[in-house]
mmJSON file of the N, C-alpha and C atoms, coordinates in Angstrom:
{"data_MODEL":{"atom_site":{
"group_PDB":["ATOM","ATOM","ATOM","ATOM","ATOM","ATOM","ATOM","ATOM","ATOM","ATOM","ATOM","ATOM","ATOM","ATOM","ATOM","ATOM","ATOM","ATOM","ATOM","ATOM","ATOM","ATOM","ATOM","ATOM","ATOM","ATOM","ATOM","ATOM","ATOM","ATOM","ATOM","ATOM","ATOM","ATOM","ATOM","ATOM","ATOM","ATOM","ATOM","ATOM","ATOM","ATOM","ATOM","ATOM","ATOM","ATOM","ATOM","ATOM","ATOM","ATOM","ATOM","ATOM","ATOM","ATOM","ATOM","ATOM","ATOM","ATOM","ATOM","ATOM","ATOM","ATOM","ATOM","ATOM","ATOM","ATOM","ATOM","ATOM","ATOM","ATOM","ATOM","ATOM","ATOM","ATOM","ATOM","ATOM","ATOM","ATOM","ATOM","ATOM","ATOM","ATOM","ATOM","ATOM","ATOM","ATOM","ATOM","ATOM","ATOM","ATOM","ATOM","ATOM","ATOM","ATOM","ATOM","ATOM","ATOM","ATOM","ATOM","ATOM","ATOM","ATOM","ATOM","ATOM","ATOM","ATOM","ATOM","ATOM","ATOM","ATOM","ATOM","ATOM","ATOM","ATOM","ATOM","ATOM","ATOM","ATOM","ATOM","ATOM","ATOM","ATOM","ATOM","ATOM","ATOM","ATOM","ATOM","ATOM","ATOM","ATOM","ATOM","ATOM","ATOM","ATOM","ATOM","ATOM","ATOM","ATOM","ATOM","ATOM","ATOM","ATOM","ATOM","ATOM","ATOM","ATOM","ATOM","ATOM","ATOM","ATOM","ATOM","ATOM","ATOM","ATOM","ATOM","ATOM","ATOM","ATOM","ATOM","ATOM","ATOM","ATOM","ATOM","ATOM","ATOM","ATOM","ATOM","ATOM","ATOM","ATOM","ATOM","ATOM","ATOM","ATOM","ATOM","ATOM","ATOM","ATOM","ATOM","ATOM","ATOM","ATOM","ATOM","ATOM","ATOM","ATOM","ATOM","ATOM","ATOM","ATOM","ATOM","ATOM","ATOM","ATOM","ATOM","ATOM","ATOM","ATOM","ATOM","ATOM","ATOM","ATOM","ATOM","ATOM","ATOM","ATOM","ATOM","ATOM","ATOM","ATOM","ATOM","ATOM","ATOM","ATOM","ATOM","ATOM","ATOM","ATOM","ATOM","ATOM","ATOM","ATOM"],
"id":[1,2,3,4,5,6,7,8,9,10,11,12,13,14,15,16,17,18,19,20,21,22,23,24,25,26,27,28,29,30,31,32,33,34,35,36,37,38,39,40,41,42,43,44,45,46,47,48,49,50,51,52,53,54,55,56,57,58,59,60,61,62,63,64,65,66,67,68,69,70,71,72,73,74,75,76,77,78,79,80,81,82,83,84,85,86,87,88,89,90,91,92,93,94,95,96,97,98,99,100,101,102,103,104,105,106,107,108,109,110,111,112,113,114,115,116,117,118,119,120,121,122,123,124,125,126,127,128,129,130,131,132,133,134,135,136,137,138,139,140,141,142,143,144,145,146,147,148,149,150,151,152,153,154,155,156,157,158,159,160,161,162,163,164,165,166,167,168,169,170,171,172,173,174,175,176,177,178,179,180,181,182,183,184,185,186,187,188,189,190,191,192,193,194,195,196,197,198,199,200,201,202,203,204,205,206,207,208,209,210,211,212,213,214,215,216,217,218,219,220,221,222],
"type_symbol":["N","C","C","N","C","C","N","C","C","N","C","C","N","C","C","N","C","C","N","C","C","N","C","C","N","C","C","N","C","C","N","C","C","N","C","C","N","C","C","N","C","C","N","C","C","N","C","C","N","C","C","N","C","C","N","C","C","N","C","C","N","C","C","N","C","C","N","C","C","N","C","C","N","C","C","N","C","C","N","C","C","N","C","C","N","C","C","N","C","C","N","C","C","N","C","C","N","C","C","N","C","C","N","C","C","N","C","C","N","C","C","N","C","C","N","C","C","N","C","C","N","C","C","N","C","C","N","C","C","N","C","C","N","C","C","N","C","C","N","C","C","N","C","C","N","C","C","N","C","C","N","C","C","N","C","C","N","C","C","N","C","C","N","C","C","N","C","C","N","C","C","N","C","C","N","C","C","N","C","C","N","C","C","N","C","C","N","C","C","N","C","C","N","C","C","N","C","C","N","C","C","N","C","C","N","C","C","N","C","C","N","C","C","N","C","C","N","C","C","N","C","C"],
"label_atom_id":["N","CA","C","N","CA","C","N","CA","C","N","CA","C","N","CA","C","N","CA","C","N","CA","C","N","CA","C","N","CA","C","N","CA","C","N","CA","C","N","CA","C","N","CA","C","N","CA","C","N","CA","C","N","CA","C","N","CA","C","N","CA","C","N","CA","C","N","CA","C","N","CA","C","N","CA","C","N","CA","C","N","CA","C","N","CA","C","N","CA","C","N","CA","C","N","CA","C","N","CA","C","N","CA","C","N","CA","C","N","CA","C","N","CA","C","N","CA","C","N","CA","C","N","CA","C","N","CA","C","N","CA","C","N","CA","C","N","CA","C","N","CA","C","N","CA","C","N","CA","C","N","CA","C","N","CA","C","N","CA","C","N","CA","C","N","CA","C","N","CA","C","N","CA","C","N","CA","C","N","CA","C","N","CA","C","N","CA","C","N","CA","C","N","CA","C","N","CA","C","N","CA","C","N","CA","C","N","CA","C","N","CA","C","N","CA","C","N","CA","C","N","CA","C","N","CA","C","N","CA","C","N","CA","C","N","CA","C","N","CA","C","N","CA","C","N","CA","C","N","CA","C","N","CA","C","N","CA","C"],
"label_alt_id":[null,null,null,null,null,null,null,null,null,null,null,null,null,null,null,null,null,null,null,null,null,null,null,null,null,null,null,null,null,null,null,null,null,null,null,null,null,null,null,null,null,null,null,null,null,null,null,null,null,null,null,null,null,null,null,null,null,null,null,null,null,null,null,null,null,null,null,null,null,null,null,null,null,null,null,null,null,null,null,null,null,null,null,null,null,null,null,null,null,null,null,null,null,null,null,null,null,null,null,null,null,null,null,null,null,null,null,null,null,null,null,null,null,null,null,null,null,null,null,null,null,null,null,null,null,null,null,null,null,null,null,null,null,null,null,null,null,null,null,null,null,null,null,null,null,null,null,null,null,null,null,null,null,null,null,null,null,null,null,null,null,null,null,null,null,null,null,null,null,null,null,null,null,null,null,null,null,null,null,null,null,null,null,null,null,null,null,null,null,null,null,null,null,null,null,null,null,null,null,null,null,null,null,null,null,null,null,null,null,null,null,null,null,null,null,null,null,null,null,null,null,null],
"label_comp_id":["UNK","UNK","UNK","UNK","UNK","UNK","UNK","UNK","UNK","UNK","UNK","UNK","UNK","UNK","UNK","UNK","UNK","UNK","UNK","UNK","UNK","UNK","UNK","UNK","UNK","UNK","UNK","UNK","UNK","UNK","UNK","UNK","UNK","UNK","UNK","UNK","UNK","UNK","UNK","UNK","UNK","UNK","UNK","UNK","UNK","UNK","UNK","UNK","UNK","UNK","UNK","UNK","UNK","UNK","UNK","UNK","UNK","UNK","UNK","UNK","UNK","UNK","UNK","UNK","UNK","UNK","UNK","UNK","UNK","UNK","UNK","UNK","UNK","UNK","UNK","UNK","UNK","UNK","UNK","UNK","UNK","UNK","UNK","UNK","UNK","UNK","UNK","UNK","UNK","UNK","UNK","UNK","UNK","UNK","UNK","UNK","UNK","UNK","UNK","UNK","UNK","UNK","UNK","UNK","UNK","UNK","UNK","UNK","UNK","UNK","UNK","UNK","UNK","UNK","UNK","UNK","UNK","UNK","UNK","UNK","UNK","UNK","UNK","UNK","UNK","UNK","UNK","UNK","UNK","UNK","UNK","UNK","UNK","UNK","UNK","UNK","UNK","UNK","UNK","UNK","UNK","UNK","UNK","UNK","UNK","UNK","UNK","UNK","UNK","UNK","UNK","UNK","UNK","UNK","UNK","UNK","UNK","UNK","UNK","UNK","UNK","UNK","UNK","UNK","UNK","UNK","UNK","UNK","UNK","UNK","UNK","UNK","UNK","UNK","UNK","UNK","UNK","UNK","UNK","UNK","UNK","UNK","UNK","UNK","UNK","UNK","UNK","UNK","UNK","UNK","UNK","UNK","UNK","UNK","UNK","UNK","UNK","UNK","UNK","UNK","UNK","UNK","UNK","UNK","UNK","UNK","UNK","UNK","UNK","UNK","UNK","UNK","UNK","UNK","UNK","UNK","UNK","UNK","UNK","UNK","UNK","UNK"],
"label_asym_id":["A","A","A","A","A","A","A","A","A","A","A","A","A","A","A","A","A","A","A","A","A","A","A","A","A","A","A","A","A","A","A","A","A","A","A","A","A","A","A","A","A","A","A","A","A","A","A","A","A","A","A","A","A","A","A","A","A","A","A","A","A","A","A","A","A","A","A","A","A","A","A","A","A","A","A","A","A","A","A","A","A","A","A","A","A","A","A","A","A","A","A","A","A","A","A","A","A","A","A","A","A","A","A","A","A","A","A","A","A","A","A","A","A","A","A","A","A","A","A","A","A","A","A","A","A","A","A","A","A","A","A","A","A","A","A","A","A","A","A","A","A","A","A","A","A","A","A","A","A","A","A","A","A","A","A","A","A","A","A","A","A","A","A","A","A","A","A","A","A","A","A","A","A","A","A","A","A","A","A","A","A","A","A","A","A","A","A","A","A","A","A","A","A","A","A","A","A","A","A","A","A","A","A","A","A","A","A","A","A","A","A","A","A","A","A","A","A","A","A","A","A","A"],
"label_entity_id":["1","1","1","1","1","1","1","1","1","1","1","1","1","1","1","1","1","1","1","1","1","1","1","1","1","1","1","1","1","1","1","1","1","1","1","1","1","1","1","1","1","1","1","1","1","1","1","1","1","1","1","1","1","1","1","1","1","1","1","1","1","1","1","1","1","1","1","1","1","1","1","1","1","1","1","1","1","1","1","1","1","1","1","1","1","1","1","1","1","1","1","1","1","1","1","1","1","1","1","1","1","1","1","1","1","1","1","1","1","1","1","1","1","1","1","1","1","1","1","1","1","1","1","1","1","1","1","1","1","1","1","1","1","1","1","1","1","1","1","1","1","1","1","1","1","1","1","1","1","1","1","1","1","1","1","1","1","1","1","1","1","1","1","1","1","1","1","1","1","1","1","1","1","1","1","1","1","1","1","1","1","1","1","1","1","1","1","1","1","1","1","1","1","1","1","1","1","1","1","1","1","1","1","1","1","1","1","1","1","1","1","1","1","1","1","1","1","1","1","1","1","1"],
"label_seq_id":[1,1,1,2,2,2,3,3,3,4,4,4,5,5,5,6,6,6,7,7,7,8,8,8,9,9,9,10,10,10,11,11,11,12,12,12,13,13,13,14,14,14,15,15,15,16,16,16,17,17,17,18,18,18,19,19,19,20,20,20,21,21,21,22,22,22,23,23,23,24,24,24,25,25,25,26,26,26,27,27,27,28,28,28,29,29,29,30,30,30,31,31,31,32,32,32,33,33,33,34,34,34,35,35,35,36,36,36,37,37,37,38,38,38,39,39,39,40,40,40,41,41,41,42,42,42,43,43,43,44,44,44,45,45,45,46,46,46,47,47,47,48,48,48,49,49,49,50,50,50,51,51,51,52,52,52,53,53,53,54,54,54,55,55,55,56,56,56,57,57,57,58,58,58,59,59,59,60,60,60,61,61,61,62,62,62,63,63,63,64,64,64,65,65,65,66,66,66,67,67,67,68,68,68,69,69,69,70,70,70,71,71,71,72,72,72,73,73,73,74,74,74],
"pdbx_PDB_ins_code":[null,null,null,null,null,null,null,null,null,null,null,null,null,null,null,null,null,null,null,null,null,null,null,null,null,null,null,null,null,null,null,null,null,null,null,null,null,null,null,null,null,null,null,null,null,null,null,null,null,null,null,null,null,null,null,null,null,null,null,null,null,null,null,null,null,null,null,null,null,null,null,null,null,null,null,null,null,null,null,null,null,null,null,null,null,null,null,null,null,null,null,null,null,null,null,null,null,null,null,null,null,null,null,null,null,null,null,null,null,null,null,null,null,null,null,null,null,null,null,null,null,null,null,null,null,null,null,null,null,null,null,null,null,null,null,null,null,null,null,null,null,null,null,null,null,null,null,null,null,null,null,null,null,null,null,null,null,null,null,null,null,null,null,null,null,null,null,null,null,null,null,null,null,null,null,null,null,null,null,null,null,null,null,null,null,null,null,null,null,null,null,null,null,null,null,null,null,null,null,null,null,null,null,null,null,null,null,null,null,null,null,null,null,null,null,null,null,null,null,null,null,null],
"Cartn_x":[104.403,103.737,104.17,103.887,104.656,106.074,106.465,107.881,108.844,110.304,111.081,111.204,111.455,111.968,113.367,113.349,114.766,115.686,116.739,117.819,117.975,118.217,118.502,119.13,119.144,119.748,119.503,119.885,119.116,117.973,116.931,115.949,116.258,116.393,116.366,117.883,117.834,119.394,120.304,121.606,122.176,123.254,122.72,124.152,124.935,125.958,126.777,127.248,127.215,126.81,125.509,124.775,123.285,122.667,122.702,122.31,123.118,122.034,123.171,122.899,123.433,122.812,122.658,121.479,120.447,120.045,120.371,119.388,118.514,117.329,116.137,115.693,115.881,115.247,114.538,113.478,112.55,112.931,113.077,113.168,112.25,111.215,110.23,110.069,109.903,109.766,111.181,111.993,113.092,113.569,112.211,112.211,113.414,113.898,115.093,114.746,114.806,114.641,115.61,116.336,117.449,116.632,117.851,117.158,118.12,117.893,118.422,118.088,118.921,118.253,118.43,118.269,118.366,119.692,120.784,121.207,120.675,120.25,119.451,118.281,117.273,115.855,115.94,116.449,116.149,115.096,114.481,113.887,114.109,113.544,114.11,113.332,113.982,113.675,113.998,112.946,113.014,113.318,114.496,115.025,114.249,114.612,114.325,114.332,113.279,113.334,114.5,115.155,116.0,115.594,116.579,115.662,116.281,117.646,118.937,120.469,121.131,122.345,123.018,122.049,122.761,121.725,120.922,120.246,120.819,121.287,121.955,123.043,123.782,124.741,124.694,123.973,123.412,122.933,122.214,121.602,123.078,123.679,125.218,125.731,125.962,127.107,126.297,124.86,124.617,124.971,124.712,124.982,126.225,127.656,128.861,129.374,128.451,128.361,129.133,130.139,130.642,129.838,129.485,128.572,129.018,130.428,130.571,130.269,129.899,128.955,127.565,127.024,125.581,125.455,124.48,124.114,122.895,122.852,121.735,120.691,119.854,118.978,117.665,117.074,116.105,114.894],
"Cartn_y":[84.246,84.179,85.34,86.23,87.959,88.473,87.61,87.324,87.405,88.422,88.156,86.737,86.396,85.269,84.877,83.184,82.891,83.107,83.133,83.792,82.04,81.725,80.598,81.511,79.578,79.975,81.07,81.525,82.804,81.635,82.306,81.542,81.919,82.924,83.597,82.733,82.179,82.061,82.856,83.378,84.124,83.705,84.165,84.09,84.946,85.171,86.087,86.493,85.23,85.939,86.356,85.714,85.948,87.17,87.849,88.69,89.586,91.033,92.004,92.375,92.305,92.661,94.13,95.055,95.874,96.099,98.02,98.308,98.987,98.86,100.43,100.52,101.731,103.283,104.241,104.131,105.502,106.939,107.886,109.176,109.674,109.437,110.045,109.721,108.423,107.899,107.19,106.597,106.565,104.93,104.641,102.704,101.931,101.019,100.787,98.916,97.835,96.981,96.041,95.171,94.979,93.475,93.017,92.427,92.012,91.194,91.056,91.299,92.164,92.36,91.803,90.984,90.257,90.69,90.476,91.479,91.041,89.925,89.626,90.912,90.516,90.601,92.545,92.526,93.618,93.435,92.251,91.9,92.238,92.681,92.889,91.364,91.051,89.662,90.56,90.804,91.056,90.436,90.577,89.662,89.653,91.124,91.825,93.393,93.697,95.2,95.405,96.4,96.922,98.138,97.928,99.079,99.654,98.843,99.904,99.128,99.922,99.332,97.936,97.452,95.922,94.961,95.517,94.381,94.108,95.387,95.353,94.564,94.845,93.993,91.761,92.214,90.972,89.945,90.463,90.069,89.872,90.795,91.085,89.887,89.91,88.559,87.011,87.108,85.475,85.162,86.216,86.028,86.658,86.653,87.116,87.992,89.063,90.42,91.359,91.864,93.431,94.674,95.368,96.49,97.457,97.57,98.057,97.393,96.133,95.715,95.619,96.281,96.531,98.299,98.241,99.111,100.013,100.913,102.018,102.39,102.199,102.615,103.418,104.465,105.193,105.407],
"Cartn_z":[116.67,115.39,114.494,115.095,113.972,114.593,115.304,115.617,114.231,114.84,113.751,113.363,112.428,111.559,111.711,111.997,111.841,110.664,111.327,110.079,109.746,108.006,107.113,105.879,105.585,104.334,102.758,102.207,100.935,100.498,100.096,99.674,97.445,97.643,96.259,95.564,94.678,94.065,93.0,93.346,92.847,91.565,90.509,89.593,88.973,89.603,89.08,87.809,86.852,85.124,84.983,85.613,84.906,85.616,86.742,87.838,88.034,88.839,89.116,90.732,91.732,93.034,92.832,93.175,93.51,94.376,94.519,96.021,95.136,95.499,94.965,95.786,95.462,96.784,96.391,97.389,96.931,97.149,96.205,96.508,97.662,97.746,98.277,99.632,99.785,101.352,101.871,101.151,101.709,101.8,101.368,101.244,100.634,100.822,100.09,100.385,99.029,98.482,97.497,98.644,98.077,97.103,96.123,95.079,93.955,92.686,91.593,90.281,89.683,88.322,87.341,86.425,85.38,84.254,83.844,82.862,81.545,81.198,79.944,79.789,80.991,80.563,81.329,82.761,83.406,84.187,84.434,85.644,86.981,87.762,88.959,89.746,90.788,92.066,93.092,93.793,95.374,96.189,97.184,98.264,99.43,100.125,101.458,101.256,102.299,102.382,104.042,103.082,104.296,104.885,106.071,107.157,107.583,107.673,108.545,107.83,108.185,107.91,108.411,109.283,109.794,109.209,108.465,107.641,106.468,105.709,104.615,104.752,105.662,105.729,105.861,106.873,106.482,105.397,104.513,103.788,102.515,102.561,101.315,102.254,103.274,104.054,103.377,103.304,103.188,101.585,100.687,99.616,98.826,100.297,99.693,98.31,99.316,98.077,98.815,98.091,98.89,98.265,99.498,99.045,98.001,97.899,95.911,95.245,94.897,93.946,93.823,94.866,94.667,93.616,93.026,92.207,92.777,93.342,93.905,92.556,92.718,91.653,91.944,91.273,92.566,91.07],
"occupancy":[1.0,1.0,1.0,1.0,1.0,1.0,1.0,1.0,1.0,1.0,1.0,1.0,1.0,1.0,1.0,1.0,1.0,1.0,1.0,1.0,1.0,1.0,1.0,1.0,1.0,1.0,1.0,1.0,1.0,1.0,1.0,1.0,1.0,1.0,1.0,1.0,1.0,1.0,1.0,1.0,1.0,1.0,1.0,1.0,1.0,1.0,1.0,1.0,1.0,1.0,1.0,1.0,1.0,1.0,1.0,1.0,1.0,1.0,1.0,1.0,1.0,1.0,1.0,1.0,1.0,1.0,1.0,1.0,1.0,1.0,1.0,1.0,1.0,1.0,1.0,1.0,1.0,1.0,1.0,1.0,1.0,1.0,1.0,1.0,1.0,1.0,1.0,1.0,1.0,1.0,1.0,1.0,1.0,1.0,1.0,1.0,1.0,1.0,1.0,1.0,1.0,1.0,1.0,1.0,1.0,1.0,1.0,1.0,1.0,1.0,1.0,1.0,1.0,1.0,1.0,1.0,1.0,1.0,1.0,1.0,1.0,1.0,1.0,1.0,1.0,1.0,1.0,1.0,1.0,1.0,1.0,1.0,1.0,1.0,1.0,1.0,1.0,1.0,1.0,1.0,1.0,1.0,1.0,1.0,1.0,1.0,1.0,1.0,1.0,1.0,1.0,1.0,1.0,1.0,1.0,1.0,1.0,1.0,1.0,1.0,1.0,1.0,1.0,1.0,1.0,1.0,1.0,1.0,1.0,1.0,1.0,1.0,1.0,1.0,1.0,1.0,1.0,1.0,1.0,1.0,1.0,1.0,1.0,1.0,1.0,1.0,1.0,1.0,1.0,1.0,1.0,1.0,1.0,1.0,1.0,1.0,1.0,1.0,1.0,1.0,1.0,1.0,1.0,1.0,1.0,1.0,1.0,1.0,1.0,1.0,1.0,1.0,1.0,1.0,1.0,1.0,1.0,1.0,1.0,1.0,1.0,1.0],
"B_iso_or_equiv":[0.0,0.0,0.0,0.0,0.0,0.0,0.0,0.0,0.0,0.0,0.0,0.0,0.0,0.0,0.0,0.0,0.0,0.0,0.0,0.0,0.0,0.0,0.0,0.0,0.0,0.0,0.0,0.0,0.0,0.0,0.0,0.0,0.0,0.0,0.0,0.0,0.0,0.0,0.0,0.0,0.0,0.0,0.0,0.0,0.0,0.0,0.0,0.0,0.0,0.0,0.0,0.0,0.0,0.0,0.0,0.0,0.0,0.0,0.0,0.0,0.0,0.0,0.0,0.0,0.0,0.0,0.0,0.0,0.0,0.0,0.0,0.0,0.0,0.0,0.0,0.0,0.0,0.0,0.0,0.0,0.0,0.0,0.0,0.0,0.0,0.0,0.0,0.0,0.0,0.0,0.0,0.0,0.0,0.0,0.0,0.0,0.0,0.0,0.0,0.0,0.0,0.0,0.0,0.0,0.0,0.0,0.0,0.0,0.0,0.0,0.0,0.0,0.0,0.0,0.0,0.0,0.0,0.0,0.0,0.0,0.0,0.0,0.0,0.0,0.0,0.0,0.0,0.0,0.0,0.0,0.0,0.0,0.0,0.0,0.0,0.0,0.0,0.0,0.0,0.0,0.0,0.0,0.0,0.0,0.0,0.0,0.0,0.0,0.0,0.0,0.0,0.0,0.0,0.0,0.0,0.0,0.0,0.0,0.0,0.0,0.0,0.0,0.0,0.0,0.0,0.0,0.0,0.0,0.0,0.0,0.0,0.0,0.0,0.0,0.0,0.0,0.0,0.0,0.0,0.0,0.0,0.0,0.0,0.0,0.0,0.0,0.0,0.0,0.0,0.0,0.0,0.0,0.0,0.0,0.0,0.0,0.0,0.0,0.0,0.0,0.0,0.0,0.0,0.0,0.0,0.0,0.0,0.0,0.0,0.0,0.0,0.0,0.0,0.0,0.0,0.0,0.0,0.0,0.0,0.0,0.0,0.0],
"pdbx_formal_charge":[null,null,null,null,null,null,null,null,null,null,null,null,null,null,null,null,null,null,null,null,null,null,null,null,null,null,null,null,null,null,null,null,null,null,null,null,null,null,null,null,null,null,null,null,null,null,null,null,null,null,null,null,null,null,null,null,null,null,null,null,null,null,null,null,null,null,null,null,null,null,null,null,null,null,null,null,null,null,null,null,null,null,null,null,null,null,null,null,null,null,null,null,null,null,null,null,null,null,null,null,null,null,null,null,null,null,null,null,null,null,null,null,null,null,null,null,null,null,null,null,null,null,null,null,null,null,null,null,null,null,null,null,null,null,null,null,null,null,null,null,null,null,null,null,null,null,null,null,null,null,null,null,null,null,null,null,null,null,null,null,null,null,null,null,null,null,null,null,null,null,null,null,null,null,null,null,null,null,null,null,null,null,null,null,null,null,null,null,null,null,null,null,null,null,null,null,null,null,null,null,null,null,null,null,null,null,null,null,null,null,null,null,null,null,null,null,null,null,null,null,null,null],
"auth_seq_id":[1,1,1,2,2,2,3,3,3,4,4,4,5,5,5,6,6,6,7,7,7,8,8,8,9,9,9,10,10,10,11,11,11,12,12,12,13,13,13,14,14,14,15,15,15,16,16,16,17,17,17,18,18,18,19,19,19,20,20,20,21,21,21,22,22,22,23,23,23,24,24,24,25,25,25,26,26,26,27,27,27,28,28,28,29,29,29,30,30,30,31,31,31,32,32,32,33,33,33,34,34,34,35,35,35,36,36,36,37,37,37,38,38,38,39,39,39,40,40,40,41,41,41,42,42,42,43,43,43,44,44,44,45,45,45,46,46,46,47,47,47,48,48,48,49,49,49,50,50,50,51,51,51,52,52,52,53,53,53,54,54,54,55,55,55,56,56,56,57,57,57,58,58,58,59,59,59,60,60,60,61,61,61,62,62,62,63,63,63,64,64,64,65,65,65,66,66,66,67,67,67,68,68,68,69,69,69,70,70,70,71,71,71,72,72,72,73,73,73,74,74,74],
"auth_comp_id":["UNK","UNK","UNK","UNK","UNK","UNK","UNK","UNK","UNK","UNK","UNK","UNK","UNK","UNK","UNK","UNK","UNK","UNK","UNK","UNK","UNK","UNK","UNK","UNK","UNK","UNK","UNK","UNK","UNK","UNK","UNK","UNK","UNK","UNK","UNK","UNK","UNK","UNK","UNK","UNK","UNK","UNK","UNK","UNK","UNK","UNK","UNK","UNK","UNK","UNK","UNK","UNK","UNK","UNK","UNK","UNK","UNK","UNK","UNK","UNK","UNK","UNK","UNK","UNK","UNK","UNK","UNK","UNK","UNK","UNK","UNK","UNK","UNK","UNK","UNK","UNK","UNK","UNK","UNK","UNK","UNK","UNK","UNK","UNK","UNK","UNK","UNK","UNK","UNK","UNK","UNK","UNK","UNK","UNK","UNK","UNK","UNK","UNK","UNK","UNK","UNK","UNK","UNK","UNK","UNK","UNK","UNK","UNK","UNK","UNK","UNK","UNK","UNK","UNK","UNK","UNK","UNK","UNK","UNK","UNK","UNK","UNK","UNK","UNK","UNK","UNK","UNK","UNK","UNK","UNK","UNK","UNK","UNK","UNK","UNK","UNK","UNK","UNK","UNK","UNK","UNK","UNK","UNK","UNK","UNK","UNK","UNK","UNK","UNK","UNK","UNK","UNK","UNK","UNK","UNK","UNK","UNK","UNK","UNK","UNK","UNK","UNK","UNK","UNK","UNK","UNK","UNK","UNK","UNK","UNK","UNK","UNK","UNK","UNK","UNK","UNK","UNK","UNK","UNK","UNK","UNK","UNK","UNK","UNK","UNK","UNK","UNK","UNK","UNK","UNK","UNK","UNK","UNK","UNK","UNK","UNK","UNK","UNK","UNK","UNK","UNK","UNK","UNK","UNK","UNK","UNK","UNK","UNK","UNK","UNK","UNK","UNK","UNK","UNK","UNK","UNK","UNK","UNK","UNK","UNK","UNK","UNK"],
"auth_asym_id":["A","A","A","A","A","A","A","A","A","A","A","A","A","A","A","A","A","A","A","A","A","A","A","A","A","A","A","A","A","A","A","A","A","A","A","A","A","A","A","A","A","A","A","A","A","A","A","A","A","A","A","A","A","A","A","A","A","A","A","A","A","A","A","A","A","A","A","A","A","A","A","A","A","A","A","A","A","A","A","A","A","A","A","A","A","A","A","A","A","A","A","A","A","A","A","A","A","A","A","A","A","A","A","A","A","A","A","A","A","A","A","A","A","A","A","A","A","A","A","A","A","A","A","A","A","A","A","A","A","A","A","A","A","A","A","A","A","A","A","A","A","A","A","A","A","A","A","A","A","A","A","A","A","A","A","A","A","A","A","A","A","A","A","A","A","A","A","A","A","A","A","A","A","A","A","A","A","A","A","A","A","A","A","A","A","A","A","A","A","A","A","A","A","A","A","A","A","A","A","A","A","A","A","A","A","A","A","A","A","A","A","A","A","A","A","A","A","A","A","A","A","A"],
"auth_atom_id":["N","CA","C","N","CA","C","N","CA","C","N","CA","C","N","CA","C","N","CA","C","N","CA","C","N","CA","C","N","CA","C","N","CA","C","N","CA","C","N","CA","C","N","CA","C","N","CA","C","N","CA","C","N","CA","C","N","CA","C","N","CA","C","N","CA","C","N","CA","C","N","CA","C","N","CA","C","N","CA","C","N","CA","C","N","CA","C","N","CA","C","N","CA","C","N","CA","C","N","CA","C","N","CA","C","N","CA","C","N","CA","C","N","CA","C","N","CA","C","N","CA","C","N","CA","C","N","CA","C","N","CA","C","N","CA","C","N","CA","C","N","CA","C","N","CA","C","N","CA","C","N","CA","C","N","CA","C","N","CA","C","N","CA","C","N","CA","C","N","CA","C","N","CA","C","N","CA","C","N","CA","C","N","CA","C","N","CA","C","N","CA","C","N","CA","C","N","CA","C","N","CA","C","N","CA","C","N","CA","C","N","CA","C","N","CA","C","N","CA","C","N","CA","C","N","CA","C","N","CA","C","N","CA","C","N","CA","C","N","CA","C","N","CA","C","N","CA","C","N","CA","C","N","CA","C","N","CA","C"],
"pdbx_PDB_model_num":[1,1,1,1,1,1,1,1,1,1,1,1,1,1,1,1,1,1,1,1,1,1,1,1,1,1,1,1,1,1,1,1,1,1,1,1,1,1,1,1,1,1,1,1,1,1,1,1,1,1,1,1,1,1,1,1,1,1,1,1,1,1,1,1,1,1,1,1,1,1,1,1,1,1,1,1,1,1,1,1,1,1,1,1,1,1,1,1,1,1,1,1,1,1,1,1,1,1,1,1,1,1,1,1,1,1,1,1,1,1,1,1,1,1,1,1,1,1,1,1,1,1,1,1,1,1,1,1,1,1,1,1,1,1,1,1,1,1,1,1,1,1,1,1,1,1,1,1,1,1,1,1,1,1,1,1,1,1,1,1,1,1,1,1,1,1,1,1,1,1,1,1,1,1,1,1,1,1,1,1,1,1,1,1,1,1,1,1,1,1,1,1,1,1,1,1,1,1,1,1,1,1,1,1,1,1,1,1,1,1,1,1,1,1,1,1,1,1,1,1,1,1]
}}}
């Protein structure tokens, strides 16, 4: 029941004119919230919170992102 979750398909949909892939990270505690930001509006969409480096990766592999195109934002 509070079992990890099966890995599927991205639930969130990505567009590469319309979206910017996003990590935000907290200075303070260290939290980091990968996501999309709007380039119209500046909305942010929350994907997943990451925890370690093989989630990140993960999460960039389903939605064929190389991690230089994510943008760190704090």
């Amino acid at each position: 029941m509070f079992g990890r979750k099966e890995k599927h398909a991205p639930q969130v949909s990505y567009d590469k004119e319309k979206q910017k892939p996003v990590l935000r990270c907290s200075i303070c505690t260290g939290e980091q919230v990968f996501g999309f930001r709007s380039r119209e509006t500046g909305k942010f969409e929350e994907v997943s919170l990451i925890r370690n480096e093989k989630e990140l990766k993960e999460v960039l592999g389903q939605y064929g992102i190389a991690l230089d195109e994510v943008e760190k934002v704090y």
